[in-house]
CHARMM internal coordinates of N, CA and C (Angstrom, degrees):
IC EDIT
DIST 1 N 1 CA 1.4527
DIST 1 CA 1 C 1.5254
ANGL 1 N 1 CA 1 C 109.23
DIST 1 C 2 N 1.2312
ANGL 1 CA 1 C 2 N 108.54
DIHE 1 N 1 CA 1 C 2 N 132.17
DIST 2 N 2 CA 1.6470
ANGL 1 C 2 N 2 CA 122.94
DIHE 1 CA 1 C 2 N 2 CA -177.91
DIST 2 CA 2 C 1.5003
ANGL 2 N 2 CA 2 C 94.23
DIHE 1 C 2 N 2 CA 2 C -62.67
DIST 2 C 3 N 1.3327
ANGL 2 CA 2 C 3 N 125.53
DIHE 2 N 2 CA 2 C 3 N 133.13
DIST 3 N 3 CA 1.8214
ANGL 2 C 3 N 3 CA 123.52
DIHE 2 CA 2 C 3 N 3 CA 161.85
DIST 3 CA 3 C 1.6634
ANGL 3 N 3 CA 3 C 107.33
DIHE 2 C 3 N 3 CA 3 C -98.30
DIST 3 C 4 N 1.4262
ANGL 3 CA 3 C 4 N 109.88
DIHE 3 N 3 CA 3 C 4 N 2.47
DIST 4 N 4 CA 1.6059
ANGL 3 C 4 N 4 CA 98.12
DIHE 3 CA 3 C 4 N 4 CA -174.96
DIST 4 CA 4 C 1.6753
ANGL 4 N 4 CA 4 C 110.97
DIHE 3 C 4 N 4 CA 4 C -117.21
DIST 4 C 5 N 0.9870
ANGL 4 CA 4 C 5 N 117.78
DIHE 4 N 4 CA 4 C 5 N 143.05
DIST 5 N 5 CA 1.3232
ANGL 4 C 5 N 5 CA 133.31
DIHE 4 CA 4 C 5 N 5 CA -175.32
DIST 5 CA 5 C 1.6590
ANGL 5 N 5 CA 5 C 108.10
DIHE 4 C 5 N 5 CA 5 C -54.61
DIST 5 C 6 N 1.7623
ANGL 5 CA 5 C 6 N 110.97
DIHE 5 N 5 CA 5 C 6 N 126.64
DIST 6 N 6 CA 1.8916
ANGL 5 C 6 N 6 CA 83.93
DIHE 5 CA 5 C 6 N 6 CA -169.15
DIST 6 CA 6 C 1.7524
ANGL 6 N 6 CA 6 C 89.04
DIHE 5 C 6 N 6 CA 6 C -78.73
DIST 6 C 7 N 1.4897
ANGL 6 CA 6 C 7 N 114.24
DIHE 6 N 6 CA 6 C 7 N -178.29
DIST 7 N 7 CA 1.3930
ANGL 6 C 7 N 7 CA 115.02
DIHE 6 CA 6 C 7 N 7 CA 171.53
DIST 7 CA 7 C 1.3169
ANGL 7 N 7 CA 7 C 125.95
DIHE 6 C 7 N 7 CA 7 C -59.04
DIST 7 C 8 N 1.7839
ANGL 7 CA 7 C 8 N 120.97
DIHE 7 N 7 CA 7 C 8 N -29.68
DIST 8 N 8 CA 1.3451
ANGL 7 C 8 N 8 CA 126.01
DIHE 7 CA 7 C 8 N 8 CA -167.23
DIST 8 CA 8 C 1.6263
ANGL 8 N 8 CA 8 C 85.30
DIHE 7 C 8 N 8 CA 8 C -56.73
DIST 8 C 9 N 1.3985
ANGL 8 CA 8 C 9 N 137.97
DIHE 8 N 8 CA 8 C 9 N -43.55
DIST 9 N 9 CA 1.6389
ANGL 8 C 9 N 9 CA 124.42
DIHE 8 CA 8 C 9 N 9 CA -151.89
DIST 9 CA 9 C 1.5613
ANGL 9 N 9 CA 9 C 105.53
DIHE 8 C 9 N 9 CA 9 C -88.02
DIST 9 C 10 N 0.9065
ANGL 9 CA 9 C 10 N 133.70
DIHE 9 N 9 CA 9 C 10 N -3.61
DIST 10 N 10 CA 1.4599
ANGL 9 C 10 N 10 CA 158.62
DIHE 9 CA 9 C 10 N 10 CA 149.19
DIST 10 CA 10 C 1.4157
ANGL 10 N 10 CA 10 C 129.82
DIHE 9 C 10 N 10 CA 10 C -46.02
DIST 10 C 11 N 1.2810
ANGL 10 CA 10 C 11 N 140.26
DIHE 10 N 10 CA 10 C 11 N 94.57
DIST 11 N 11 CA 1.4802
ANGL 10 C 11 N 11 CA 137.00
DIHE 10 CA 10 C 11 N 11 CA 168.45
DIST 11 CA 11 C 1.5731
ANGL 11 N 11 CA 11 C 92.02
DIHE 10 C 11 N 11 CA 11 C -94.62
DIST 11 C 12 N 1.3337
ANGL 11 CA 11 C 12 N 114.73
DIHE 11 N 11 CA 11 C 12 N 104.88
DIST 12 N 12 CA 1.5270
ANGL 11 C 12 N 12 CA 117.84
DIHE 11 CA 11 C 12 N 12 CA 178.62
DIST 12 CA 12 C 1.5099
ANGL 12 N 12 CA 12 C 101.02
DIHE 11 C 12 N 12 CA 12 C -77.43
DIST 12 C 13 N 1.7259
ANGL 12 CA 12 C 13 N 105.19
DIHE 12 N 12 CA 12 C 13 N -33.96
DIST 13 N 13 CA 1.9893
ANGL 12 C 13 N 13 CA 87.71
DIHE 12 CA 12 C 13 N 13 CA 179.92
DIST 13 CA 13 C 1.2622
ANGL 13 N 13 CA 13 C 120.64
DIHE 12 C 13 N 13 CA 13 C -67.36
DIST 13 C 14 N 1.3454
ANGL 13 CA 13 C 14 N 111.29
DIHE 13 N 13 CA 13 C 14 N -42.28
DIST 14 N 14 CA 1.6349
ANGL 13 C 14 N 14 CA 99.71
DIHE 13 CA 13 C 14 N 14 CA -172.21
DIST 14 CA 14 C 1.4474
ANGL 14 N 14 CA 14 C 102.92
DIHE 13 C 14 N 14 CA 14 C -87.05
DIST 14 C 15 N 1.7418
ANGL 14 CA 14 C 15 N 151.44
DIHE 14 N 14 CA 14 C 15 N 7.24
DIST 15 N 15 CA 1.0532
ANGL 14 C 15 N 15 CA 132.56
DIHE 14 CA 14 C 15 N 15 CA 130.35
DIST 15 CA 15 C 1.4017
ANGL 15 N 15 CA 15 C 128.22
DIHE 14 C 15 N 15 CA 15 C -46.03
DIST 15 C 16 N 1.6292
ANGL 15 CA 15 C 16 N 118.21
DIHE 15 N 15 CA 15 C 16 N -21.26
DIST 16 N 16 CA 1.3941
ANGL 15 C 16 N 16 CA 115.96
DIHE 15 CA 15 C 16 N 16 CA 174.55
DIST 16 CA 16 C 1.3962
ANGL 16 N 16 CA 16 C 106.61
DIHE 15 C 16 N 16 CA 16 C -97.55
DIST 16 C 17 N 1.4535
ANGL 16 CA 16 C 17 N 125.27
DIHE 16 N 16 CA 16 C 17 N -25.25
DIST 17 N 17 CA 1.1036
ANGL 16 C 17 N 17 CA 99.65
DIHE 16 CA 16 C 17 N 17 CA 168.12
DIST 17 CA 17 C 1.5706
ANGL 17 N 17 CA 17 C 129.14
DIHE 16 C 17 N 17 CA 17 C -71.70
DIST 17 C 18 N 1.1002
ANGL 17 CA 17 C 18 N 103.26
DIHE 17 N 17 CA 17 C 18 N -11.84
DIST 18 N 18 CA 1.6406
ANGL 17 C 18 N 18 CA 116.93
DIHE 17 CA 17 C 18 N 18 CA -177.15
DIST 18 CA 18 C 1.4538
ANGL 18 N 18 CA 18 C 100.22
DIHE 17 C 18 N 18 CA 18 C -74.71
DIST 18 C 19 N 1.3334
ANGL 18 CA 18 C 19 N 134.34
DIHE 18 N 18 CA 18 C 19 N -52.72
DIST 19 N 19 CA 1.4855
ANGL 18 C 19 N 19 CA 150.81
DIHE 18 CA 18 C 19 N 19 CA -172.81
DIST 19 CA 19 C 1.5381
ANGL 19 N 19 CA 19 C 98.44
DIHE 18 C 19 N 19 CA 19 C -55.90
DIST 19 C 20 N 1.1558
ANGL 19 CA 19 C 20 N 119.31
DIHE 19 N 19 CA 19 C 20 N -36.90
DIST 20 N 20 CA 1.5602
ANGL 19 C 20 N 20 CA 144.36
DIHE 19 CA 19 C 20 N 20 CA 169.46
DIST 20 CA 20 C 1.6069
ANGL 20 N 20 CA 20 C 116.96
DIHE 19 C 20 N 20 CA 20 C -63.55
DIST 20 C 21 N 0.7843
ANGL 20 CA 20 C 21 N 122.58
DIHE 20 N 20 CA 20 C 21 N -38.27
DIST 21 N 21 CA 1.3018
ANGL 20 C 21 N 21 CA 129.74
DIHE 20 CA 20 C 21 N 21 CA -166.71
DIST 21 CA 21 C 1.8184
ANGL 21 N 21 CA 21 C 127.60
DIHE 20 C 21 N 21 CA 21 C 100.17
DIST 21 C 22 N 1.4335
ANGL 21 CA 21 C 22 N 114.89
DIHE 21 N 21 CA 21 C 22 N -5.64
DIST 22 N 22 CA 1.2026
ANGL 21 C 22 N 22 CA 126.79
DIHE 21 CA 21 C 22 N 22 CA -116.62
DIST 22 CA 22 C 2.0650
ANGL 22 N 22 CA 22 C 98.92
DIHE 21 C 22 N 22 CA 22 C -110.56
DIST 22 C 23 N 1.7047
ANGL 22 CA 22 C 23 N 92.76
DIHE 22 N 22 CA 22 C 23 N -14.85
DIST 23 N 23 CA 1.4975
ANGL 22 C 23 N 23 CA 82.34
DIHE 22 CA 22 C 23 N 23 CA -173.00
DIST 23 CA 23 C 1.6637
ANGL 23 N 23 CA 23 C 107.73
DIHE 22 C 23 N 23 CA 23 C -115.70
DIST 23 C 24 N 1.5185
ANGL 23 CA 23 C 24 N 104.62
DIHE 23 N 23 CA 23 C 24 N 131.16
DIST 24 N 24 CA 1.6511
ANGL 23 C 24 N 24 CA 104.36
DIHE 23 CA 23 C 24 N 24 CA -179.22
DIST 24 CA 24 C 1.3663
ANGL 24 N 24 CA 24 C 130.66
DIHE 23 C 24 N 24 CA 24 C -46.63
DIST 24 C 25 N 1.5206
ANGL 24 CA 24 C 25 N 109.75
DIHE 24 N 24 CA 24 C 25 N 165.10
DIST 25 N 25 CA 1.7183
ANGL 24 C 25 N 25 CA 101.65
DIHE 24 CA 24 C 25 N 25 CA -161.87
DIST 25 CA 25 C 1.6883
ANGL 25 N 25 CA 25 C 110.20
DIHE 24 C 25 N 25 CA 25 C -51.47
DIST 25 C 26 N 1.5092
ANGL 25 CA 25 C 26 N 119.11
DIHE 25 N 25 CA 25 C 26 N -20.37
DIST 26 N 26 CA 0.8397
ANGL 25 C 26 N 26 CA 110.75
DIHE 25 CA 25 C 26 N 26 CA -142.16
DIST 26 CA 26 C 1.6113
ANGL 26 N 26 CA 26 C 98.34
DIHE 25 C 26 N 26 CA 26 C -104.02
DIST 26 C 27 N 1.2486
ANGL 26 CA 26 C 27 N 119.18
DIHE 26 N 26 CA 26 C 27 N -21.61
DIST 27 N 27 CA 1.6568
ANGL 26 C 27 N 27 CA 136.59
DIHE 26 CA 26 C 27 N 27 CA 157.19
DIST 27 CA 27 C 1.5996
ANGL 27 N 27 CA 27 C 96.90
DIHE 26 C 27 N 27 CA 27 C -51.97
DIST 27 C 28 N 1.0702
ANGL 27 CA 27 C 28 N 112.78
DIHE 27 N 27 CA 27 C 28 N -60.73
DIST 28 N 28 CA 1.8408
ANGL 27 C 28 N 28 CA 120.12
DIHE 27 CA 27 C 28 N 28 CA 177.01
DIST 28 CA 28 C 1.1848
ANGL 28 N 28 CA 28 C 104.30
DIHE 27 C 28 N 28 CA 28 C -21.67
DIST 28 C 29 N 1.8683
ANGL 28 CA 28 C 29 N 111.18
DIHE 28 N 28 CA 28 C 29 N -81.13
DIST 29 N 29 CA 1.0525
ANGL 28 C 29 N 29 CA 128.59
DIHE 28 CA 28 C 29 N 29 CA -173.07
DIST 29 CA 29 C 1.8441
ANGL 29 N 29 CA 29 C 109.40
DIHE 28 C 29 N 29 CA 29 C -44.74
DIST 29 C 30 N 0.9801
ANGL 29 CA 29 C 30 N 111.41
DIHE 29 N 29 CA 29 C 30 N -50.54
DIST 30 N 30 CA 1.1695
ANGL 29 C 30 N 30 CA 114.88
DIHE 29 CA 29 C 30 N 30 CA -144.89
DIST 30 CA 30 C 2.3697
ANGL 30 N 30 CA 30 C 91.38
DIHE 29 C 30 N 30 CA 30 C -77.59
DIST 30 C 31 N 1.2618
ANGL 30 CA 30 C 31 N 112.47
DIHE 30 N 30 CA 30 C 31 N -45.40
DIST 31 N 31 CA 1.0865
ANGL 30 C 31 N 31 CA 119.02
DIHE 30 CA 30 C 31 N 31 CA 152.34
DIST 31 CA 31 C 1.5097
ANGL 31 N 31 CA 31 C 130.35
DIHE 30 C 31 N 31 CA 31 C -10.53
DIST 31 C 32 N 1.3408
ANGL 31 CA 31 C 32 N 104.73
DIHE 31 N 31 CA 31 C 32 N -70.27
DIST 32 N 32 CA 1.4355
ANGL 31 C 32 N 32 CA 130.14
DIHE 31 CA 31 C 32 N 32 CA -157.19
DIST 32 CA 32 C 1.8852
ANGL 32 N 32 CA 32 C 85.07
DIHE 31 C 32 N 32 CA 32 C -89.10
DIST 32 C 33 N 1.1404
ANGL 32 CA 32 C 33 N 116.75
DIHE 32 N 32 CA 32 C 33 N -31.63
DIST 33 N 33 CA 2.0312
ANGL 32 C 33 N 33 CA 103.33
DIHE 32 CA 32 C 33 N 33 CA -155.18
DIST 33 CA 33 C 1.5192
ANGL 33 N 33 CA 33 C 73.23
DIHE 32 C 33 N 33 CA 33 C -83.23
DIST 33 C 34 N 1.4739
ANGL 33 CA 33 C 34 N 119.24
DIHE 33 N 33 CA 33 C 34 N -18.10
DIST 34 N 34 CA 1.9380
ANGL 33 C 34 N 34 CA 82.82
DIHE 33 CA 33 C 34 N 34 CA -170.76
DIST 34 CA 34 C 1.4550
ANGL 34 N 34 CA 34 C 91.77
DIHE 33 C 34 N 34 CA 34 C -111.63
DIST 34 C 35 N 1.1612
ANGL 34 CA 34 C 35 N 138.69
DIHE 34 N 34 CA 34 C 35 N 19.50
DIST 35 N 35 CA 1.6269
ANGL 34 C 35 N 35 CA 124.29
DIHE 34 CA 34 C 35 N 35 CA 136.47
DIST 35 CA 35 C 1.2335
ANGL 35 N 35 CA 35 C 125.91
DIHE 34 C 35 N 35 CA 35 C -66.36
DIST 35 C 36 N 1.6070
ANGL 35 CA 35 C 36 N 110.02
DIHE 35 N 35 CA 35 C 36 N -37.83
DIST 36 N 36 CA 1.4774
ANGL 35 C 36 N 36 CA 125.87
DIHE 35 CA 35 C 36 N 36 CA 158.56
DIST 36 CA 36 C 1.3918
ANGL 36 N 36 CA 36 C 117.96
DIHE 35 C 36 N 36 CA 36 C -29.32
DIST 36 C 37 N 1.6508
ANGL 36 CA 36 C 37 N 106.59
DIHE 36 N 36 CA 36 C 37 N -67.56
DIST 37 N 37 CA 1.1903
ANGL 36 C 37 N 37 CA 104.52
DIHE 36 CA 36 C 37 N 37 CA -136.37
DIST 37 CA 37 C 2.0136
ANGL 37 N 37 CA 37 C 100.14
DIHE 36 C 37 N 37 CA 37 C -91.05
DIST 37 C 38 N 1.6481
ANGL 37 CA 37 C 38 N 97.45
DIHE 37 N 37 CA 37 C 38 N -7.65
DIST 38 N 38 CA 1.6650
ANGL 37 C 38 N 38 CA 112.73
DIHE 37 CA 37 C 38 N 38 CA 165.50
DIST 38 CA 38 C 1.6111
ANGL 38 N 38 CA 38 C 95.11
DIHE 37 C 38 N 38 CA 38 C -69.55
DIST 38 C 39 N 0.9895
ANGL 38 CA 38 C 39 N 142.14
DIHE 38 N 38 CA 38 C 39 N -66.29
DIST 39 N 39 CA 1.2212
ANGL 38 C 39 N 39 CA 155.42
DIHE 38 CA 38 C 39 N 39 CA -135.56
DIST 39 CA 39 C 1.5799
ANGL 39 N 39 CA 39 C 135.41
DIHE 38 C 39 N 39 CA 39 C 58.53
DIST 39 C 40 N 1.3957
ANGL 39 CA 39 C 40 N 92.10
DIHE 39 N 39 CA 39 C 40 N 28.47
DIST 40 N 40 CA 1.5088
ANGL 39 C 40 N 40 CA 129.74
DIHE 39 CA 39 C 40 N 40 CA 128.24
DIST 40 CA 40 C 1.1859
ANGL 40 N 40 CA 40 C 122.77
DIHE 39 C 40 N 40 CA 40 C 1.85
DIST 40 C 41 N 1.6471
ANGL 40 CA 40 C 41 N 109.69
DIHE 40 N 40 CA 40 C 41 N -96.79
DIST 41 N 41 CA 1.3286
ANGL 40 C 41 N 41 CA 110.92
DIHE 40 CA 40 C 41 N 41 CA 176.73
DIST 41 CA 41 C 1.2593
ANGL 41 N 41 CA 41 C 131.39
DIHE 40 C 41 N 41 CA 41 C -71.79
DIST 41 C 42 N 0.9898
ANGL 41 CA 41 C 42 N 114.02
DIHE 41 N 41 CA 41 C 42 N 26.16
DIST 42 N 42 CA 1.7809
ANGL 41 C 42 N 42 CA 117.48
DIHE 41 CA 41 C 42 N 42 CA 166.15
DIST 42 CA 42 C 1.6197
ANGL 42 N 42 CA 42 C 108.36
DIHE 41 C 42 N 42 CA 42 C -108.29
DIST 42 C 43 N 1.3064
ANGL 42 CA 42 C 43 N 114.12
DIHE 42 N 42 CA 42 C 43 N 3.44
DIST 43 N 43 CA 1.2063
ANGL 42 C 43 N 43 CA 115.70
DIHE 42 CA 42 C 43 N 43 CA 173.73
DIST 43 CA 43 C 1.7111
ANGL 43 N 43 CA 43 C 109.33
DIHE 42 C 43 N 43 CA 43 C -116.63
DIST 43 C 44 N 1.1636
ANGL 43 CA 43 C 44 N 112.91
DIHE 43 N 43 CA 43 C 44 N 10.62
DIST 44 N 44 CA 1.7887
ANGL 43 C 44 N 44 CA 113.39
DIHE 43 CA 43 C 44 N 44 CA -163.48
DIST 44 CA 44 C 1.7005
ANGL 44 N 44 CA 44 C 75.13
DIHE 43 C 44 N 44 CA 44 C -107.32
DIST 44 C 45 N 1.8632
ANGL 44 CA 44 C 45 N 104.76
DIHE 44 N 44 CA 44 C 45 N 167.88
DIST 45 N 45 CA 1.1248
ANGL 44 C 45 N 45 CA 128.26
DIHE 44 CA 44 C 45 N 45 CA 165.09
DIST 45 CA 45 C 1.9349
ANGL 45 N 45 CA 45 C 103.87
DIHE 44 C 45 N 45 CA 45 C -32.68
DIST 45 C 46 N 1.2883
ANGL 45 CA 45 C 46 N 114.57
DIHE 45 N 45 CA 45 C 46 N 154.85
DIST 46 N 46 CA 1.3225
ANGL 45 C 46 N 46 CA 133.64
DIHE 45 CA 45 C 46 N 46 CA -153.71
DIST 46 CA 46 C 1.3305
ANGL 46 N 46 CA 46 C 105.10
DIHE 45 C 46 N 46 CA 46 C -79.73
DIST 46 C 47 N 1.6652
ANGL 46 CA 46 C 47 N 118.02
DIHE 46 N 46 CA 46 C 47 N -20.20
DIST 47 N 47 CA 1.2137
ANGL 46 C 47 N 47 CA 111.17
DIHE 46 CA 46 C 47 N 47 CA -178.09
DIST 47 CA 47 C 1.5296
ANGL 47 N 47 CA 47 C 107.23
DIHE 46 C 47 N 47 CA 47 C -65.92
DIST 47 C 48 N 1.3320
ANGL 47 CA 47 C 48 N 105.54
DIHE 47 N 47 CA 47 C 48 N -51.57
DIST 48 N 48 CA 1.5050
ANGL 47 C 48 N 48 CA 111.36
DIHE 47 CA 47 C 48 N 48 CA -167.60
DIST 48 CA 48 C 1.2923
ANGL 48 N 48 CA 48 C 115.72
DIHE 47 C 48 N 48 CA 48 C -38.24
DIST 48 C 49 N 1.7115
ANGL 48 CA 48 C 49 N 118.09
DIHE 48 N 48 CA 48 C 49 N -50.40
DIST 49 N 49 CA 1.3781
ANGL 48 C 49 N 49 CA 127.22
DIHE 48 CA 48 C 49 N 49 CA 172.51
DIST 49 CA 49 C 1.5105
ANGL 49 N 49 CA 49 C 114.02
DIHE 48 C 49 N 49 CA 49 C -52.73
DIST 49 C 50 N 0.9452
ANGL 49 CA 49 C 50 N 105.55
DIHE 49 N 49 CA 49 C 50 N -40.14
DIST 50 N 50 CA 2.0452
ANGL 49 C 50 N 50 CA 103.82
DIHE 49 CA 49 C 50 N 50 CA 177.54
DIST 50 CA 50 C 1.6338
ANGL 50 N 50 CA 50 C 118.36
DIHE 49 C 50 N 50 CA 50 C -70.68
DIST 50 C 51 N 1.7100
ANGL 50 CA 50 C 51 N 98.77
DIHE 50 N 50 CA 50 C 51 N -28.78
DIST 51 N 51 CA 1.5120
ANGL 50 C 51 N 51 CA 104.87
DIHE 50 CA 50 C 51 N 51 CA 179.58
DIST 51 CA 51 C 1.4732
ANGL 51 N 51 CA 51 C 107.46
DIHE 50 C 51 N 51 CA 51 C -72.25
DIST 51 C 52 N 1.2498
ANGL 51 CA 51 C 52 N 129.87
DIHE 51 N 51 CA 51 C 52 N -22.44
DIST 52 N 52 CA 1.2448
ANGL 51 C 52 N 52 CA 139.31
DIHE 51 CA 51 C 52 N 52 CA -122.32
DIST 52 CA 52 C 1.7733
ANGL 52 N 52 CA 52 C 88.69
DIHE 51 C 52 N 52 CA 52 C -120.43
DIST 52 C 53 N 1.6460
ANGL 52 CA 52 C 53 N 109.71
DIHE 52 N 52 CA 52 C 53 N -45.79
DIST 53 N 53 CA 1.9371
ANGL 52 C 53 N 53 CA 130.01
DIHE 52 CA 52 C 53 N 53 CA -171.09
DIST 53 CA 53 C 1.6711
ANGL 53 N 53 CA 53 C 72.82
DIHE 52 C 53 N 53 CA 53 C -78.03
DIST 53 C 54 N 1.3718
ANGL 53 CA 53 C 54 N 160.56
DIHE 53 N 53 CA 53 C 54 N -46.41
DIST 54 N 54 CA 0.8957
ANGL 53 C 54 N 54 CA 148.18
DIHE 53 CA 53 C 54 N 54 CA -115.57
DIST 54 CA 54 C 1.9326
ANGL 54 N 54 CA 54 C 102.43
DIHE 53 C 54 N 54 CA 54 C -111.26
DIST 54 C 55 N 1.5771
ANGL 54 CA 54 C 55 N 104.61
DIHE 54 N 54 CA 54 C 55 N -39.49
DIST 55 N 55 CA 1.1743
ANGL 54 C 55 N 55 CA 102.95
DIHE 54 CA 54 C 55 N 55 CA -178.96
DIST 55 CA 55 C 1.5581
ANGL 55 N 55 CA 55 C 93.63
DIHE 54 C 55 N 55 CA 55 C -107.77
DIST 55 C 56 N 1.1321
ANGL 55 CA 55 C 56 N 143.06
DIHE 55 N 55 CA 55 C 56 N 32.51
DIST 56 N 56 CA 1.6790
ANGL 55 C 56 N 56 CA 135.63
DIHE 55 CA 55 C 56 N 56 CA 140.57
DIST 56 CA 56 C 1.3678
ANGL 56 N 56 CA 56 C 92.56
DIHE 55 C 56 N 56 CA 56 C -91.52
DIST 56 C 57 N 1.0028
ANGL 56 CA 56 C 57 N 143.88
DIHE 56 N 56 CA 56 C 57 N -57.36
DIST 57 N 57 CA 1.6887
ANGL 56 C 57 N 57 CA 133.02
DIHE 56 CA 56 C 57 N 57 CA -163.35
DIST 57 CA 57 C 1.1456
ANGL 57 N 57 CA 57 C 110.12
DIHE 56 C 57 N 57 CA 57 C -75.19
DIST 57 C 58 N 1.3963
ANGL 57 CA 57 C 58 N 125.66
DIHE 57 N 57 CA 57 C 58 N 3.56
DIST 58 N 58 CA 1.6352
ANGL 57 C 58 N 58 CA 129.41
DIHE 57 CA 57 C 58 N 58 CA 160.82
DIST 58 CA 58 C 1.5176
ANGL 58 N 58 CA 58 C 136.54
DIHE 57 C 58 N 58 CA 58 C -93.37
DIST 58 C 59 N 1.1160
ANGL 58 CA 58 C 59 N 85.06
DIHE 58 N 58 CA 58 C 59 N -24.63
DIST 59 N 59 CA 1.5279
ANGL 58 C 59 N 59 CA 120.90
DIHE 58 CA 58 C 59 N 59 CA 149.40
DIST 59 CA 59 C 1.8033
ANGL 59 N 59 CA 59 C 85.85
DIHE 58 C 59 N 59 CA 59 C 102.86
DIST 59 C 60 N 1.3363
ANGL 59 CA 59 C 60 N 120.84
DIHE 59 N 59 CA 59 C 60 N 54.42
DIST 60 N 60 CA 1.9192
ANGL 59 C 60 N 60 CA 108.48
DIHE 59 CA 59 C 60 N 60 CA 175.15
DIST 60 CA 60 C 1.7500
ANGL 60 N 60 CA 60 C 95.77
DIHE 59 C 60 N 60 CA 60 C -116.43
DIST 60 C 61 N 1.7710
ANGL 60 CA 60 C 61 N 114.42
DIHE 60 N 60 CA 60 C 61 N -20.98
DIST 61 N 61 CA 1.6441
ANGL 60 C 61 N 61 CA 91.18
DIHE 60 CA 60 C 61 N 61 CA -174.66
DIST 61 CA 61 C 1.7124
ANGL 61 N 61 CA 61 C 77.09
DIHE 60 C 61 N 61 CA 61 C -135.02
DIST 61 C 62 N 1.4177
ANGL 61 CA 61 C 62 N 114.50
DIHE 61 N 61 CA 61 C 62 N 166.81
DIST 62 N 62 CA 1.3207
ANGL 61 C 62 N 62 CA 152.43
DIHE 61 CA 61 C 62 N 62 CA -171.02
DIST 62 CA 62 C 1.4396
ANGL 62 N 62 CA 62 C 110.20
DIHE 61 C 62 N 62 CA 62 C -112.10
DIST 62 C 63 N 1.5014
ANGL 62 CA 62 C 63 N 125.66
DIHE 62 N 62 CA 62 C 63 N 132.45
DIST 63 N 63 CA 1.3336
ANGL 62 C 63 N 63 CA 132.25
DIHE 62 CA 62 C 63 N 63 CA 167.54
DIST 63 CA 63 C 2.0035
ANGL 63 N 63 CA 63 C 107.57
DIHE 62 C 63 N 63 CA 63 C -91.56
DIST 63 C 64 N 1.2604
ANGL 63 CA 63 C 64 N 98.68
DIHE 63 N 63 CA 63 C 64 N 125.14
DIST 64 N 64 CA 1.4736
ANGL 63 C 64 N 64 CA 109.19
DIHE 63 CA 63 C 64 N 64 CA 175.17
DIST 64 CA 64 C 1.4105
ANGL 64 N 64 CA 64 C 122.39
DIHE 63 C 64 N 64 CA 64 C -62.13
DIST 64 C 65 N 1.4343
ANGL 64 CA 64 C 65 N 123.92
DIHE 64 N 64 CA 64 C 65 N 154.34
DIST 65 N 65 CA 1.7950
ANGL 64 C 65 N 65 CA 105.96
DIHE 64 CA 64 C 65 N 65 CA 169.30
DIST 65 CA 65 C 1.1435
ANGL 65 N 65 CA 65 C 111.07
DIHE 64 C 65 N 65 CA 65 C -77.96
DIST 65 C 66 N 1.4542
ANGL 65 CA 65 C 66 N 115.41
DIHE 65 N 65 CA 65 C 66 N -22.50
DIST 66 N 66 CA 1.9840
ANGL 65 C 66 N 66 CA 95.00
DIHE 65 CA 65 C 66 N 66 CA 179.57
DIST 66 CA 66 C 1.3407
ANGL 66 N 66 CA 66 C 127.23
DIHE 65 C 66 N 66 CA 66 C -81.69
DIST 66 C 67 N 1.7084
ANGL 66 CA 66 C 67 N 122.02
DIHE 66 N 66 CA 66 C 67 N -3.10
DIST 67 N 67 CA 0.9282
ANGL 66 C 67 N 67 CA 135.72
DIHE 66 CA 66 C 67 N 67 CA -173.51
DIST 67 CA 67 C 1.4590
ANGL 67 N 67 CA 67 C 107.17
DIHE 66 C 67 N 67 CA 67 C -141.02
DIST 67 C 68 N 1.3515
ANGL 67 CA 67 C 68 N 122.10
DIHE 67 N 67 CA 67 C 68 N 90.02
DIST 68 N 68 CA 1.6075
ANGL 67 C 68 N 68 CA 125.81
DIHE 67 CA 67 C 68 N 68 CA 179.00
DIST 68 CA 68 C 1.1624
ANGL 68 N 68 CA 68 C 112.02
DIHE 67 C 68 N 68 CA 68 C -101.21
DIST 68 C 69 N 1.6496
ANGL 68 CA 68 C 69 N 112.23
DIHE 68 N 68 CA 68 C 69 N 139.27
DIST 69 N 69 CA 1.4619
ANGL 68 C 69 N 69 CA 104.90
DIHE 68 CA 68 C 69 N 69 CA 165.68
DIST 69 CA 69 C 1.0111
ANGL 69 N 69 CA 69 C 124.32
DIHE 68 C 69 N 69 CA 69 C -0.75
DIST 69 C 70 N 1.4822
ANGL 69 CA 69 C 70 N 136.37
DIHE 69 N 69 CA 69 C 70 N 139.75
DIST 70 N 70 CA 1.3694
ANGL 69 C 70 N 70 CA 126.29
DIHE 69 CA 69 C 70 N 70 CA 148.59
DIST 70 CA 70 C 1.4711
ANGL 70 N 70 CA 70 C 108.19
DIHE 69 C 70 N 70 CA 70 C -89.86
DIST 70 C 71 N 1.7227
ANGL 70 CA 70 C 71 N 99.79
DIHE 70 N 70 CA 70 C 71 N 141.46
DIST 71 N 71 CA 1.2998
ANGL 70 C 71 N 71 CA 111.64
DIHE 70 CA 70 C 71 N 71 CA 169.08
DIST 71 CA 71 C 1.6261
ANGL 71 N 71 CA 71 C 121.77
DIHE 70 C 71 N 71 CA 71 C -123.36
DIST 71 C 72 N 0.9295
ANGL 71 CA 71 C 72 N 118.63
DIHE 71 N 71 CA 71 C 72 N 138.22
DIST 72 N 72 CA 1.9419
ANGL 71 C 72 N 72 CA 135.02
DIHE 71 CA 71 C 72 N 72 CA -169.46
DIST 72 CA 72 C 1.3978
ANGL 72 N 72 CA 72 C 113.97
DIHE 71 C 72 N 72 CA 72 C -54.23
DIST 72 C 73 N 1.4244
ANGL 72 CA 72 C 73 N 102.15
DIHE 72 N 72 CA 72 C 73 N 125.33
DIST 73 N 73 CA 1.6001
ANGL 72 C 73 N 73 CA 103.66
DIHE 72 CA 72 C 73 N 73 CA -150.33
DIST 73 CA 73 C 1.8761
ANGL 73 N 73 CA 73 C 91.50
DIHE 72 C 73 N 73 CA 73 C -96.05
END
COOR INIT
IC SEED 1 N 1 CA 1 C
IC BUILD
């Protein structure tokens, strides 16, 4: 099993602009629900996954049924 995200699930610009500071909350949001909903960001560096558990339990992005949390086997 591949552990890395291929690029198609990837917006590398607005990950740098985010790394940047540069894109509004709402670019954020919108960012992260479609790393989510690739399931993507559970395979990127660890922050992403915490940013990501952080705005589903806030209620700004949604976990998909085809792609659920991963949980530790």
């Amino acid at each position: 099993m591949n552990s890395q995200p291929s690029a198609s699930e990837i917006d590398f610009d607005s990950m740098i602009q985010f790394e940047a500071g540069e894109l509004s909350d709402d670019a954020v949001i919108d960012l992260f629900q479609r790393l989510i909903n690739s399931g993507a960001v559970w395979r990127l560096q660890g922050f992403y996954g915490r940013f990501a558990r952080d705005l589903i339990d806030n209620g700004y992005c949604t976990l998909p049924k085809e792609h659920p949390f991963p949980t530790e086997s």
